[in-house]
PDB file of N, CA, C, O and CB in Angstrom:
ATOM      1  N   UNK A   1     -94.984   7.885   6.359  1.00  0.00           N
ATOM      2  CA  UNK A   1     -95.222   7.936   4.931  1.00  0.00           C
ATOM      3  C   UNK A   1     -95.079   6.525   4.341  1.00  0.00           C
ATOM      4  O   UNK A   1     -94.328   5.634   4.739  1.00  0.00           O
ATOM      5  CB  UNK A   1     -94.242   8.929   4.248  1.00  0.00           C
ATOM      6  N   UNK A   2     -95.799   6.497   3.487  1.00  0.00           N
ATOM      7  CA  UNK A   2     -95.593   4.766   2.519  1.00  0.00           C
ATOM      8  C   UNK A   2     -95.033   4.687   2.121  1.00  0.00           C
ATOM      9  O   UNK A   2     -95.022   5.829   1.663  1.00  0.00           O
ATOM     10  CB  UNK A   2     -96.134   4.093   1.631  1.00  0.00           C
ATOM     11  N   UNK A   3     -93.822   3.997   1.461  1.00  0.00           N
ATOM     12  CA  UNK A   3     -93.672   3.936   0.438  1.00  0.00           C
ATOM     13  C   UNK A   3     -94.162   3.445  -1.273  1.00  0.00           C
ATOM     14  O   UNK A   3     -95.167   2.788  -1.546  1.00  0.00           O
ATOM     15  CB  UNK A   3     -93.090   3.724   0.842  1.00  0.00           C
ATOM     16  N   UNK A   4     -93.279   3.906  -2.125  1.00  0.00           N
ATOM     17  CA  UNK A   4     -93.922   3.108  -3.328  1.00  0.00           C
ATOM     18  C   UNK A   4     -93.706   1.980  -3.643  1.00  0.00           C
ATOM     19  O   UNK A   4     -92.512   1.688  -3.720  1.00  0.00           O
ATOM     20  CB  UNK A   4     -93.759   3.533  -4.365  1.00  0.00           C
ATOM     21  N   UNK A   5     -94.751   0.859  -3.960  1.00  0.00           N
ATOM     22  CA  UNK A   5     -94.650  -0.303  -4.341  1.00  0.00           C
ATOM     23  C   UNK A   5     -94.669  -0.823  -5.761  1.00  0.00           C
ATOM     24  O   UNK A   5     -94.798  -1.887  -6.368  1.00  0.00           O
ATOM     25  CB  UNK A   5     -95.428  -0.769  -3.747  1.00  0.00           C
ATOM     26  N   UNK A   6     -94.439   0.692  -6.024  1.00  0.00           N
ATOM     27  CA  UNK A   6     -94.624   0.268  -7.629  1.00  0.00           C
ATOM     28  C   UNK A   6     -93.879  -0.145  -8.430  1.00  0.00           C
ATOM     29  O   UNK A   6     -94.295  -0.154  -9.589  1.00  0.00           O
ATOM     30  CB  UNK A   6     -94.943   1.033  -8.337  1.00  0.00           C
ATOM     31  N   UNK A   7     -92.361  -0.699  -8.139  1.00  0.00           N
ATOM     32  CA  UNK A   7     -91.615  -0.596  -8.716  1.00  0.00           C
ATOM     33  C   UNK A   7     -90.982  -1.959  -7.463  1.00  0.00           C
ATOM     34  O   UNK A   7     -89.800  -2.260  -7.296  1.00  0.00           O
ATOM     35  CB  UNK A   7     -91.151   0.958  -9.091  1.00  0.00           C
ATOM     36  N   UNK A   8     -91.777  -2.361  -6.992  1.00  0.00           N
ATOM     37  CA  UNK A   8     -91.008  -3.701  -5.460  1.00  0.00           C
ATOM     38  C   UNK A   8     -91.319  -4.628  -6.093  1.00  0.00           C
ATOM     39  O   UNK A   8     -92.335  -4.641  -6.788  1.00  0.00           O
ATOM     40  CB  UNK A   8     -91.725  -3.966  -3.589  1.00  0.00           C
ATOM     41  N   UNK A   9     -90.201  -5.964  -5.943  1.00  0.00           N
ATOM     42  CA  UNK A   9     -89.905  -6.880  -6.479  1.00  0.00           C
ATOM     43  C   UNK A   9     -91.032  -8.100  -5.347  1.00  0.00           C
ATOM     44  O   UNK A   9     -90.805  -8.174  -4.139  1.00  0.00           O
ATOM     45  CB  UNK A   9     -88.143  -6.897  -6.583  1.00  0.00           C
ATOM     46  N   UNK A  10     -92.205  -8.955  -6.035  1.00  0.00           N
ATOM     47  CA  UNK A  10     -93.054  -9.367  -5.104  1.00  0.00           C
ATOM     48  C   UNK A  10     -92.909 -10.692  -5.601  1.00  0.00           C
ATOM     49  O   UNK A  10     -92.789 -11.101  -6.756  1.00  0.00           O
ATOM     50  CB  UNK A  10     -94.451  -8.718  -4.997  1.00  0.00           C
ATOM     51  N   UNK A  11     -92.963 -11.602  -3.918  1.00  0.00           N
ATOM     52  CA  UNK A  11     -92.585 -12.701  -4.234  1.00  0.00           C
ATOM     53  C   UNK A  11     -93.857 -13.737  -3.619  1.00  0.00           C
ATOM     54  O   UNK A  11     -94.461 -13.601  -2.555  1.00  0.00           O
ATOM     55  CB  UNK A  11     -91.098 -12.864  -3.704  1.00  0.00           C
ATOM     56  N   UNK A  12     -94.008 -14.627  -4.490  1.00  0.00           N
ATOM     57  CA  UNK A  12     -95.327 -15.600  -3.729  1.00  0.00           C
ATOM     58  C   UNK A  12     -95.189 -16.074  -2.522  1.00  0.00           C
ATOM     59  O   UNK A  12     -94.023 -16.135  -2.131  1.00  0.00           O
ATOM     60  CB  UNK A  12     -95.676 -16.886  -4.392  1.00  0.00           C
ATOM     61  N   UNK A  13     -96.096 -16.472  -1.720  1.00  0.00           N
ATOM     62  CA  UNK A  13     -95.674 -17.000  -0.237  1.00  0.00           C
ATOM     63  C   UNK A  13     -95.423 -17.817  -0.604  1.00  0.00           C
ATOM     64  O   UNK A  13     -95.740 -18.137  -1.750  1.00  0.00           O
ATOM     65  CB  UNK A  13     -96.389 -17.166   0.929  1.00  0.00           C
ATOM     66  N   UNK A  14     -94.518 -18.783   0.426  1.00  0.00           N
ATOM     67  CA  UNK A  14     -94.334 -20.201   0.180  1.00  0.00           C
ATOM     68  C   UNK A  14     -95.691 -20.890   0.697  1.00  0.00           C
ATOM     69  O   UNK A  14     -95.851 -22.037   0.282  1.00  0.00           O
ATOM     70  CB  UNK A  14     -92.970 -20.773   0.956  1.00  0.00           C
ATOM     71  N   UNK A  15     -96.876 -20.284   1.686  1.00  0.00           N
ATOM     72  CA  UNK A  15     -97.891 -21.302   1.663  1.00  0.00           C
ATOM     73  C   UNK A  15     -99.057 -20.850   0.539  1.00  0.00           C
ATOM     74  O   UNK A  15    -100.034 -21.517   0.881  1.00  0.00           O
ATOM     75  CB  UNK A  15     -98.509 -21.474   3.217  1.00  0.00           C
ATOM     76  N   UNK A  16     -99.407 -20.125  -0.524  1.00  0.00           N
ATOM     77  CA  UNK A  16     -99.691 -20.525  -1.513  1.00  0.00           C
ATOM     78  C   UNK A  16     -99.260 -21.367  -2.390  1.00  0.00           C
ATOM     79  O   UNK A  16     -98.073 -21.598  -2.624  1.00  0.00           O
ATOM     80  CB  UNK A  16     -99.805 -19.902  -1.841  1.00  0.00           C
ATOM     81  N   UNK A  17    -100.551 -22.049  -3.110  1.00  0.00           N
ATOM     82  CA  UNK A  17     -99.842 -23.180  -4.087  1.00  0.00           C
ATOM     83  C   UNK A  17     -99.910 -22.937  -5.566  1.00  0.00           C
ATOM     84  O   UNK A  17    -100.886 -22.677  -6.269  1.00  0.00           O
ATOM     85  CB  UNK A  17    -100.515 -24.603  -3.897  1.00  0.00           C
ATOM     86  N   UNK A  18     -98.664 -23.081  -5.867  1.00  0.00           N
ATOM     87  CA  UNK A  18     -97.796 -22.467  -6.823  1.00  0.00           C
ATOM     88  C   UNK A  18     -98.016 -23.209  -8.296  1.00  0.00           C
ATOM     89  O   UNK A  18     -97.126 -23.170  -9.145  1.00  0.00           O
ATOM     90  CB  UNK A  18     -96.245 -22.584  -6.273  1.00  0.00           C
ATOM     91  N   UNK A  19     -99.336 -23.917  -8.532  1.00  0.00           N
ATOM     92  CA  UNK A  19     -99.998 -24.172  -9.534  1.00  0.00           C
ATOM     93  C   UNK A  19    -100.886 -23.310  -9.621  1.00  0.00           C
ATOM     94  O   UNK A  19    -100.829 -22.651 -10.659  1.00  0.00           O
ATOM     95  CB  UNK A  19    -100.411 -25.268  -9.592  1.00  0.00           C
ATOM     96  N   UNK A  20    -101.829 -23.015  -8.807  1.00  0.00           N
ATOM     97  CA  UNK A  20    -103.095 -21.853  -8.724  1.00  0.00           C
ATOM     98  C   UNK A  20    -102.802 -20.242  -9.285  1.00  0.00           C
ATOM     99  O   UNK A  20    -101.680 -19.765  -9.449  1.00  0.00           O
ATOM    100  CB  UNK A  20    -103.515 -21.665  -6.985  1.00  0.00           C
ATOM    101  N   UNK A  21    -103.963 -19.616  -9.505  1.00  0.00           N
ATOM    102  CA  UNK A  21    -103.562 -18.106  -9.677  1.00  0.00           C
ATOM    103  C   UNK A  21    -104.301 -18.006  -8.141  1.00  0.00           C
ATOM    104  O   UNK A  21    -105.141 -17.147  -8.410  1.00  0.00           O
ATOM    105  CB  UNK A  21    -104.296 -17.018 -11.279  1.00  0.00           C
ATOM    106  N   UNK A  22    -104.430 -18.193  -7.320  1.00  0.00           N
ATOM    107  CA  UNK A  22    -104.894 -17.870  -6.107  1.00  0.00           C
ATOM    108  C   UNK A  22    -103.968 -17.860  -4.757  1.00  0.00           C
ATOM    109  O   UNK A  22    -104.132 -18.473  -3.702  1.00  0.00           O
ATOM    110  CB  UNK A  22    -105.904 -18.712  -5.970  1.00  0.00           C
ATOM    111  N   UNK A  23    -102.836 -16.860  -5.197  1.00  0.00           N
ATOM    112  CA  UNK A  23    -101.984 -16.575  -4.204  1.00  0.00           C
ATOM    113  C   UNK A  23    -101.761 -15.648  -3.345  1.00  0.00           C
ATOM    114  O   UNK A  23    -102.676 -14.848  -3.538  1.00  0.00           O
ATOM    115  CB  UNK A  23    -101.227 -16.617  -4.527  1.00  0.00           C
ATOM    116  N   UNK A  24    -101.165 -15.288  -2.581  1.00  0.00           N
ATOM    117  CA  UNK A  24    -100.632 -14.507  -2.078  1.00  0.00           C
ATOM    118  C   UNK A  24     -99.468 -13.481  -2.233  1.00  0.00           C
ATOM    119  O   UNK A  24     -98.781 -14.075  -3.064  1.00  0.00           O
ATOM    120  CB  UNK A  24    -100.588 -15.007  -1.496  1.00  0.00           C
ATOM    121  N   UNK A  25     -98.685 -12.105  -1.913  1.00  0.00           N
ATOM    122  CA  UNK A  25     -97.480 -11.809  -2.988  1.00  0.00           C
ATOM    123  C   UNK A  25     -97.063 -11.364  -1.742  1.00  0.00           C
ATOM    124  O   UNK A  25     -97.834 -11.177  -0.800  1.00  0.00           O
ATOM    125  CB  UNK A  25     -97.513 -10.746  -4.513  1.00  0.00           C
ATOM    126  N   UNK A  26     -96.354 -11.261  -1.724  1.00  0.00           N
ATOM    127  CA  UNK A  26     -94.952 -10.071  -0.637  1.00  0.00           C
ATOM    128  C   UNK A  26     -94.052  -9.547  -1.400  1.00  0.00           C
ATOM    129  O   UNK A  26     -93.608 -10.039  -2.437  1.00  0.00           O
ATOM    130  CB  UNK A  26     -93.781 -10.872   0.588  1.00  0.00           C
ATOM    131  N   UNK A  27     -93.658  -8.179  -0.734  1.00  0.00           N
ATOM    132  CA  UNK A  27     -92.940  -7.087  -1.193  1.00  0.00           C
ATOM    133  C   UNK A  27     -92.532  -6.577   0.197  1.00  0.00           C
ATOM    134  O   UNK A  27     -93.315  -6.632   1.145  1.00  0.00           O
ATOM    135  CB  UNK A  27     -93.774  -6.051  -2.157  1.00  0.00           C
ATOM    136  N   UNK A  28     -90.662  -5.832   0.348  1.00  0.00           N
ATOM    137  CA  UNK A  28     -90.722  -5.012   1.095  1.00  0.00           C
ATOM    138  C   UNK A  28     -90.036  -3.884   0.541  1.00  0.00           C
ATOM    139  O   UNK A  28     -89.332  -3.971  -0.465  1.00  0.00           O
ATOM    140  CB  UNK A  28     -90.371  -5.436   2.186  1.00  0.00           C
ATOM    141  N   UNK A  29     -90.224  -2.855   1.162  1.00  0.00           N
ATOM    142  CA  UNK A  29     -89.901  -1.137   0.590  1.00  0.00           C
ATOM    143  C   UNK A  29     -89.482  -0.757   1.833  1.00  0.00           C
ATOM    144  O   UNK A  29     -90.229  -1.102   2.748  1.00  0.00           O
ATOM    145  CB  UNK A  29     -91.316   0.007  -0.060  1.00  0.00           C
ATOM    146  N   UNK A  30     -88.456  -0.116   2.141  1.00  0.00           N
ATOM    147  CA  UNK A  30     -88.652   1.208   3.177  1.00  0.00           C
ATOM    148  C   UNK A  30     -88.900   0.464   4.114  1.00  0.00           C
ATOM    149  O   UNK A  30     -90.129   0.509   4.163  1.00  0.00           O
ATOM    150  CB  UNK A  30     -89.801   2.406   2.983  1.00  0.00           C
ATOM    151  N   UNK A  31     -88.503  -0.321   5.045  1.00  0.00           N
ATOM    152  CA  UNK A  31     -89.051  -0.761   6.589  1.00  0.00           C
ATOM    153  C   UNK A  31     -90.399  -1.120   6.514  1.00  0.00           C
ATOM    154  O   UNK A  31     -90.919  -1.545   7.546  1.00  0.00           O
ATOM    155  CB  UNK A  31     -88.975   0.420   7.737  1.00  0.00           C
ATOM    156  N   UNK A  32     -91.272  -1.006   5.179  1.00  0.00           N
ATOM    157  CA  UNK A  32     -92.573  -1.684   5.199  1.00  0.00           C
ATOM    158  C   UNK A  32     -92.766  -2.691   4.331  1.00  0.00           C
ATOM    159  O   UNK A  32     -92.258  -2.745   3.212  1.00  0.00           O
ATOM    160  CB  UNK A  32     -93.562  -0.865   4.992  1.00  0.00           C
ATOM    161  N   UNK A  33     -93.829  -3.879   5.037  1.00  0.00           N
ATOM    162  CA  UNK A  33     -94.232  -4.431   3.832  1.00  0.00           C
ATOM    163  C   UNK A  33     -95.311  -4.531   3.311  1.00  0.00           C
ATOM    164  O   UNK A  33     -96.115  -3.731   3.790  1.00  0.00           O
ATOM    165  CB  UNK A  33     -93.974  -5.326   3.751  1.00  0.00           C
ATOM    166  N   UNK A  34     -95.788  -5.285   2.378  1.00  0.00           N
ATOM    167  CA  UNK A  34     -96.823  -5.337   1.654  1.00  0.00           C
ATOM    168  C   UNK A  34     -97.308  -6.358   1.156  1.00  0.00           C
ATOM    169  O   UNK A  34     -96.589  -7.177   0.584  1.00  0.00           O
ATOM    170  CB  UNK A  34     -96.734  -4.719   0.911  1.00  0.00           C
ATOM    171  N   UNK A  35     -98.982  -6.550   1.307  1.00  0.00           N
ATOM    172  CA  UNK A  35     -99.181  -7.762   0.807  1.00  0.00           C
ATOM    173  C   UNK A  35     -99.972  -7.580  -0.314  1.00  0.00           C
ATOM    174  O   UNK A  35    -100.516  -6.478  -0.385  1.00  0.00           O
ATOM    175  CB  UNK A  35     -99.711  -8.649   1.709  1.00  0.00           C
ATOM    176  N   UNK A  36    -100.247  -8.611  -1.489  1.00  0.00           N
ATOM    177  CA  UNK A  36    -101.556  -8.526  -2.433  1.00  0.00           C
ATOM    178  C   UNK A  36    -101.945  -9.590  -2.951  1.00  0.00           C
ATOM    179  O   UNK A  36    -101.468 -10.691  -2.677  1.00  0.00           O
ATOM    180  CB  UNK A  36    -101.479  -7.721  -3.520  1.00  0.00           C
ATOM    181  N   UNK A  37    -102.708  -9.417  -3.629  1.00  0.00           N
ATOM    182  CA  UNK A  37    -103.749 -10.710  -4.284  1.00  0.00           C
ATOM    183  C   UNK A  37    -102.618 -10.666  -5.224  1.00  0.00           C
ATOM    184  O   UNK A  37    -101.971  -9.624  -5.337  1.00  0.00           O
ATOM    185  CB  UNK A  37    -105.676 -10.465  -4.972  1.00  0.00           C
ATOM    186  N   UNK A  38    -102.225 -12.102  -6.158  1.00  0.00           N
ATOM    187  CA  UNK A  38    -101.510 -11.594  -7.409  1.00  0.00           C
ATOM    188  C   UNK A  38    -102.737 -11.580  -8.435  1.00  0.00           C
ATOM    189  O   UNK A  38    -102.772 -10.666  -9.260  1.00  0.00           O
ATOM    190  CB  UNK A  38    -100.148 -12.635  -7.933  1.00  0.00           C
ATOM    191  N   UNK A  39    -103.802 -12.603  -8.424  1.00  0.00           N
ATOM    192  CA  UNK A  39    -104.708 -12.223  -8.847  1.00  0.00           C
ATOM    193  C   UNK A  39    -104.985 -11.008  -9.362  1.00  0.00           C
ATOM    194  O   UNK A  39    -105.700 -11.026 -10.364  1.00  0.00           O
ATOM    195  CB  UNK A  39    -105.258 -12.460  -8.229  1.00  0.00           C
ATOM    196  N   UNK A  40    -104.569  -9.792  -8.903  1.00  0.00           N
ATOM    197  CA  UNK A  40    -105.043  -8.487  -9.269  1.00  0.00           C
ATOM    198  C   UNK A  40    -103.683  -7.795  -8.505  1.00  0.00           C
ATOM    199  O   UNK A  40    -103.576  -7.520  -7.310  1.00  0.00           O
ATOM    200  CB  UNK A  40    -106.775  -8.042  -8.663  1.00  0.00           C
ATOM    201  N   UNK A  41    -102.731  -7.613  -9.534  1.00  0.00           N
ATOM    202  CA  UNK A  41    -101.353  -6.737  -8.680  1.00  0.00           C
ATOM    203  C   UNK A  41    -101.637  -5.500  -8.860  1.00  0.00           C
ATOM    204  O   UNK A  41    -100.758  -4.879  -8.261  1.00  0.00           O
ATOM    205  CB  UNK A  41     -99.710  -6.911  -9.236  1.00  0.00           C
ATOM    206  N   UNK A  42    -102.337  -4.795  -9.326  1.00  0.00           N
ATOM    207  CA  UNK A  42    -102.426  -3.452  -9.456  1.00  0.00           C
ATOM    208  C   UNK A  42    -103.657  -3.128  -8.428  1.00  0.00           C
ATOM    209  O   UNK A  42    -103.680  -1.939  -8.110  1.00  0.00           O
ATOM    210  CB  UNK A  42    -102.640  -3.011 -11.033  1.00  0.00           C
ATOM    211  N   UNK A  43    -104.643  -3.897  -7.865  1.00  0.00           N
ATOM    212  CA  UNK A  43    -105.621  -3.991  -6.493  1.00  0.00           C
ATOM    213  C   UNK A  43    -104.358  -3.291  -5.356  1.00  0.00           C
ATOM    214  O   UNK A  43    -103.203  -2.872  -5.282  1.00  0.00           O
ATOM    215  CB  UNK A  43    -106.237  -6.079  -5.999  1.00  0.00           C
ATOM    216  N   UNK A  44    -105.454  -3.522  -4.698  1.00  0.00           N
ATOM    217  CA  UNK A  44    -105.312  -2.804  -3.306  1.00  0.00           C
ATOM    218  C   UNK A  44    -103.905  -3.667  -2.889  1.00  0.00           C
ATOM    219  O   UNK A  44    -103.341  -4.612  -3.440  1.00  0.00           O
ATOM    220  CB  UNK A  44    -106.867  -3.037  -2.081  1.00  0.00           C
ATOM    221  N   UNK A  45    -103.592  -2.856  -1.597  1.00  0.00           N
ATOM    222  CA  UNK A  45    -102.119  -3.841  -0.851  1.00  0.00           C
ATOM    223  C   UNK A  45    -102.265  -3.803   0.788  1.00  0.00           C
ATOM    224  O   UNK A  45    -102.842  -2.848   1.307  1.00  0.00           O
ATOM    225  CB  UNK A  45    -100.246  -2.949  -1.262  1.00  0.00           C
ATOM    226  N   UNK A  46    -101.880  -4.563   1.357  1.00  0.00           N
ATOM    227  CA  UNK A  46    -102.082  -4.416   2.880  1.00  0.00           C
ATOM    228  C   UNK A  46    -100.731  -4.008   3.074  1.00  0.00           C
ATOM    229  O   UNK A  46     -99.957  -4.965   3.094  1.00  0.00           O
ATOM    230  CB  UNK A  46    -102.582  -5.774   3.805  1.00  0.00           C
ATOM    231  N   UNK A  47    -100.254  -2.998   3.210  1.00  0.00           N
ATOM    232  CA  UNK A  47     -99.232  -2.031   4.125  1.00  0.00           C
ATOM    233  C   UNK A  47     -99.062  -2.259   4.997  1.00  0.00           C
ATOM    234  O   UNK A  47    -100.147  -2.514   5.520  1.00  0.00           O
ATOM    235  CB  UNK A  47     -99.355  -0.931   4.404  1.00  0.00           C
ATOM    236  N   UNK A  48     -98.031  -2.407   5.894  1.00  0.00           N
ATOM    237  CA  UNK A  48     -97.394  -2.432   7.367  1.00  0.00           C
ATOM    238  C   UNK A  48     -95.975  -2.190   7.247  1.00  0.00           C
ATOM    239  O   UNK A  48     -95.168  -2.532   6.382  1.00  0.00           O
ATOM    240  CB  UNK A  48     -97.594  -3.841   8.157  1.00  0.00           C
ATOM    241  N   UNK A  49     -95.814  -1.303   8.657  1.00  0.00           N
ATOM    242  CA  UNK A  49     -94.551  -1.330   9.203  1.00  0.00           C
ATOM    243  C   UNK A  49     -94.100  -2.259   9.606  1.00  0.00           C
ATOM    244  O   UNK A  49     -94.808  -3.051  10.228  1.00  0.00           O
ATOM    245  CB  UNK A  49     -94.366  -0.690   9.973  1.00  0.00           C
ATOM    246  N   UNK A  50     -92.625  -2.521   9.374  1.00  0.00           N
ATOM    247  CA  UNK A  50     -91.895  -3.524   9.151  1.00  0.00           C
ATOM    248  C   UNK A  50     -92.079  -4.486  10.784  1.00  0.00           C
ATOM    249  O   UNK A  50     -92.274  -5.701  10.746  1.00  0.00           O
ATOM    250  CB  UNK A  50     -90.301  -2.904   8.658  1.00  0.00           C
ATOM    251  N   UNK A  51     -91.977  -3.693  12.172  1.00  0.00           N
ATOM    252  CA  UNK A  51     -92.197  -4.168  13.244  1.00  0.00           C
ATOM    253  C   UNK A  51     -93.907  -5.321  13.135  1.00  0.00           C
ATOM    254  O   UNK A  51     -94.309  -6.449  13.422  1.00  0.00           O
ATOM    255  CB  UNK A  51     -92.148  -2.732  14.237  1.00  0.00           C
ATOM    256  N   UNK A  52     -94.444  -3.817  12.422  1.00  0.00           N
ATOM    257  CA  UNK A  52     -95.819  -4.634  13.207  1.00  0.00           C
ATOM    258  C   UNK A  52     -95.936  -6.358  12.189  1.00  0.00           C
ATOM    259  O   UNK A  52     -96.260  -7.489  12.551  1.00  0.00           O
ATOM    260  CB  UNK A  52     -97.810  -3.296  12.876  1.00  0.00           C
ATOM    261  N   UNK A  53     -95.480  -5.772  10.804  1.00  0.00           N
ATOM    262  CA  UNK A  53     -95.382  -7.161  10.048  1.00  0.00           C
ATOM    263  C   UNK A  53     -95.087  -8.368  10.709  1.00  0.00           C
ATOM    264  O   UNK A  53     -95.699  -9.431  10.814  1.00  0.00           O
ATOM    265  CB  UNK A  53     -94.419  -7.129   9.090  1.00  0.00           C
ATOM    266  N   UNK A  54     -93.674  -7.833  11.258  1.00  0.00           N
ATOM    267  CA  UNK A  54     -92.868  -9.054  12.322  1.00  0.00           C
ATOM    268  C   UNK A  54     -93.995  -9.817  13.208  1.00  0.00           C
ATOM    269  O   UNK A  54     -94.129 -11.018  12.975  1.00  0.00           O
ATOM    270  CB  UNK A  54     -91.643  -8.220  13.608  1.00  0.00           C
ATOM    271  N   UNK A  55     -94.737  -9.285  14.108  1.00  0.00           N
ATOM    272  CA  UNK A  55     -96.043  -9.069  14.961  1.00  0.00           C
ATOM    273  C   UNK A  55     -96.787 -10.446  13.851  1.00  0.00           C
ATOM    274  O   UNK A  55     -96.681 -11.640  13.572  1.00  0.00           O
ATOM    275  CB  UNK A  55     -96.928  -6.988  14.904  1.00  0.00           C
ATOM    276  N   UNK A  56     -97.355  -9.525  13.623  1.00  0.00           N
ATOM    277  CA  UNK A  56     -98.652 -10.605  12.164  1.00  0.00           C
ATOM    278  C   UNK A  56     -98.278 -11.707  11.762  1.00  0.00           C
ATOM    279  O   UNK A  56     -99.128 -12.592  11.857  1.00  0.00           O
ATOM    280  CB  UNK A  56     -98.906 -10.002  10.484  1.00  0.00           C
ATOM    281  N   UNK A  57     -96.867 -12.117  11.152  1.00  0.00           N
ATOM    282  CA  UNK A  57     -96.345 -12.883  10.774  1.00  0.00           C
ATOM    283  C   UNK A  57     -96.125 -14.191  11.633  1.00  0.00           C
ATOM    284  O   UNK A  57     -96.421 -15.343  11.314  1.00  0.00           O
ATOM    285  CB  UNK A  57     -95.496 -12.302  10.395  1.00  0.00           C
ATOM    286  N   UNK A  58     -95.528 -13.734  12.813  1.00  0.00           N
ATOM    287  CA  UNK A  58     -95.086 -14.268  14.136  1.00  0.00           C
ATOM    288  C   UNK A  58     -96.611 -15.400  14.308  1.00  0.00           C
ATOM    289  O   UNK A  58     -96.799 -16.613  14.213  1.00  0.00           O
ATOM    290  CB  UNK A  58     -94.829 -12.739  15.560  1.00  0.00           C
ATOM    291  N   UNK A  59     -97.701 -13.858  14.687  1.00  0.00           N
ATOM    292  CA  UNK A  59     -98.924 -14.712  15.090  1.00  0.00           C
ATOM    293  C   UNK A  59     -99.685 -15.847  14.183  1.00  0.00           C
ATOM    294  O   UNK A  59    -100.359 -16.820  14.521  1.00  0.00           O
ATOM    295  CB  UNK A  59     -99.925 -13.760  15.379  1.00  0.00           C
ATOM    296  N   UNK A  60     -99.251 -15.257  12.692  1.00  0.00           N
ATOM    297  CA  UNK A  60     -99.821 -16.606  11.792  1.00  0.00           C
ATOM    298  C   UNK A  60     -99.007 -17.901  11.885  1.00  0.00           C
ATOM    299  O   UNK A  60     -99.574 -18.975  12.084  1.00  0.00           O
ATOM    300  CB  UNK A  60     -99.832 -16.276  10.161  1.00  0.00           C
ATOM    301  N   UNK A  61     -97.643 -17.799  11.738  1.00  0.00           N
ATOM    302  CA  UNK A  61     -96.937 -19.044  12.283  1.00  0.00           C
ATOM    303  C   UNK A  61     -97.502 -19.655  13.450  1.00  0.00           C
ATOM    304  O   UNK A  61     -97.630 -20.879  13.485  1.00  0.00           O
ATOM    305  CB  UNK A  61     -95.577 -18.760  12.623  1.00  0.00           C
ATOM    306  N   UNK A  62     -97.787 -19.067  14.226  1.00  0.00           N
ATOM    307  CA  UNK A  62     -98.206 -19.805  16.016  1.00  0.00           C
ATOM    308  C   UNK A  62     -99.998 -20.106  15.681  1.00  0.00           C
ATOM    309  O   UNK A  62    -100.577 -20.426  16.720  1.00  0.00           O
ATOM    310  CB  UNK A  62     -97.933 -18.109  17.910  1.00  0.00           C
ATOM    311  N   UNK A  63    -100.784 -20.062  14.627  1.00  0.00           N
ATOM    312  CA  UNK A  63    -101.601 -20.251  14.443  1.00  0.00           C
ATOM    313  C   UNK A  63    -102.812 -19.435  15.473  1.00  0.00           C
ATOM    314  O   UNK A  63    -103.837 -19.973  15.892  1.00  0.00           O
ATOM    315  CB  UNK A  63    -101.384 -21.420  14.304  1.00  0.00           C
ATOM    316  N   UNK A  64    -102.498 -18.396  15.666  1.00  0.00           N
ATOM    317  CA  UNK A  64    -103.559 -17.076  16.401  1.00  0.00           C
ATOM    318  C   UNK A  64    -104.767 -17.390  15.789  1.00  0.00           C
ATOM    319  O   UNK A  64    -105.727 -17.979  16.286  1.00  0.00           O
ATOM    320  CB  UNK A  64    -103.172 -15.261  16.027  1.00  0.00           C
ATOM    321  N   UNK A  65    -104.627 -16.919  14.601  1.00  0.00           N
ATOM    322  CA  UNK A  65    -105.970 -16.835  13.965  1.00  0.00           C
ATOM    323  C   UNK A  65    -106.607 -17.766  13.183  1.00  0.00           C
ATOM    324  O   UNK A  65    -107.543 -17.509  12.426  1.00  0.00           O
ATOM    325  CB  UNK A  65    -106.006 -15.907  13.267  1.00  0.00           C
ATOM    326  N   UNK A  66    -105.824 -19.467  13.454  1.00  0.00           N
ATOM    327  CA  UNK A  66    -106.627 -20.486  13.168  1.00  0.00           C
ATOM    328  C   UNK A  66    -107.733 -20.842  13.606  1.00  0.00           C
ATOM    329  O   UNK A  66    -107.772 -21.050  14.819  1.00  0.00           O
ATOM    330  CB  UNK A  66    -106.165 -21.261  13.259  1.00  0.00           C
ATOM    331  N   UNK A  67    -108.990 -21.038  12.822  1.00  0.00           N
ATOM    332  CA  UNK A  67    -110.382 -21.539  13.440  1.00  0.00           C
ATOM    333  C   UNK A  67    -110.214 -22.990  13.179  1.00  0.00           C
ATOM    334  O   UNK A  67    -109.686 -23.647  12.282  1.00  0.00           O
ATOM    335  CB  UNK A  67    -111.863 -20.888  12.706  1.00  0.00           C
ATOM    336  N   UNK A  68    -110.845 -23.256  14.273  1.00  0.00           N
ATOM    337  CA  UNK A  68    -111.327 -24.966  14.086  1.00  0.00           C
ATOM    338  C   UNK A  68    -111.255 -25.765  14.939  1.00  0.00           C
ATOM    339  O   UNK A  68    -111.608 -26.926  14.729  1.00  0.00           O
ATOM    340  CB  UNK A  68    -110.703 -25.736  13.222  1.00  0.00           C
TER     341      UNK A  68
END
């Protein structure tokens, strides 16, 4: 089950830049987290369990899914 995010305290990434409205947000609830545009906080959210987050997170630090 999801939880609700409606009421989760969301914080900018530290690699968005924090002059722009073109960020990134994090929230966690319940062993999950959540991501969103702040651009649009009431838009959609990318959901994950707290493991697989760990997973995703891990691989963006190590640059997995860097092109170039």
């Amino acid at each position: 089950m999801i939880p609700d995010f409606s009421q989760a305290s969301w914080t900018k990434s530290t690699r968005s830049q924090q002059t722009t409205d073109q960020c990134v947000e994090l929230a966690g609830v319940g062993g999950h987290a959540a991501v969103r545009d702040s651009k649009d906080p009431e838009g959609p959210k990318l959901v994950l369990e707290g493991q697989v987050w760990q997973k995703l997170r891990h691989q963006i630090k190590a640059g997995v899914f860097d092109q170039g």
